[in-house]
N, C-alpha and C positions, 0 to 999 in steps of 0.2 A: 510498444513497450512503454512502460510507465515509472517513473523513479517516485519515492515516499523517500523524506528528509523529514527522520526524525533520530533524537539525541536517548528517548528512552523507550521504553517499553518494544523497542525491537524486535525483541525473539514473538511478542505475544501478535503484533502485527504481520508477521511472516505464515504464522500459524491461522490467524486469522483469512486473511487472503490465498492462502493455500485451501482453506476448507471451502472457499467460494471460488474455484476452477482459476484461481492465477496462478503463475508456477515462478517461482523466487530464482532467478538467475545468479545473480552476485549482490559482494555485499560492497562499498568502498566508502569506511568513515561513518558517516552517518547518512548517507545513501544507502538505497534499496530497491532495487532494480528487480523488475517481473516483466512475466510476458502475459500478457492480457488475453481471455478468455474467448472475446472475438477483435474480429479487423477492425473495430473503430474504436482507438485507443480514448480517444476524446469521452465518450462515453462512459468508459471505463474507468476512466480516473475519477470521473464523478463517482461513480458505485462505490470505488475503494474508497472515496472520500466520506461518500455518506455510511460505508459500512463500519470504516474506523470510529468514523462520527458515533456511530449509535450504541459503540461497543459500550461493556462495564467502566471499562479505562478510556474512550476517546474525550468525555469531558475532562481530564487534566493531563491531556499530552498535546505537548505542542508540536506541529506537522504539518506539513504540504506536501502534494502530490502534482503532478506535472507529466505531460506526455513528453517523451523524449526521438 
């Protein structure tokens, strides 16, 4: 599982990472909790990192991702 700590663009980041095999579990605050698409979360959070990263909107949202 992997948590995204971000304050904006939420709904587009959910939508994002759902269209790339993560499945959005819950929400709490400005946490956002998935379950990653294989067993090595580690991996994973890099992809979401680099995928947030590359999106229209990942240059002016501020975010981190973290395996949890």
């Amino acid at each position: 599982m992997i948590l995204v700590n971000s304050a904006m663009m939420q709904k587009e980041i959910i939508q994002l990472l759902e269209e790339n095999d993560f499945k959005h579990t819950k929400k709490q605050g400005l946490k956002l909790f998935f379950e990653t698409p294989t067993d090595d979360a580690t991996t994973d959070a890099a992809m979401a990192k680099q995928l947030i990263k590359g999106s229209s909107f990942g240059a002016a949202v501020f975010f981190n991702v973290s395996v949890v």
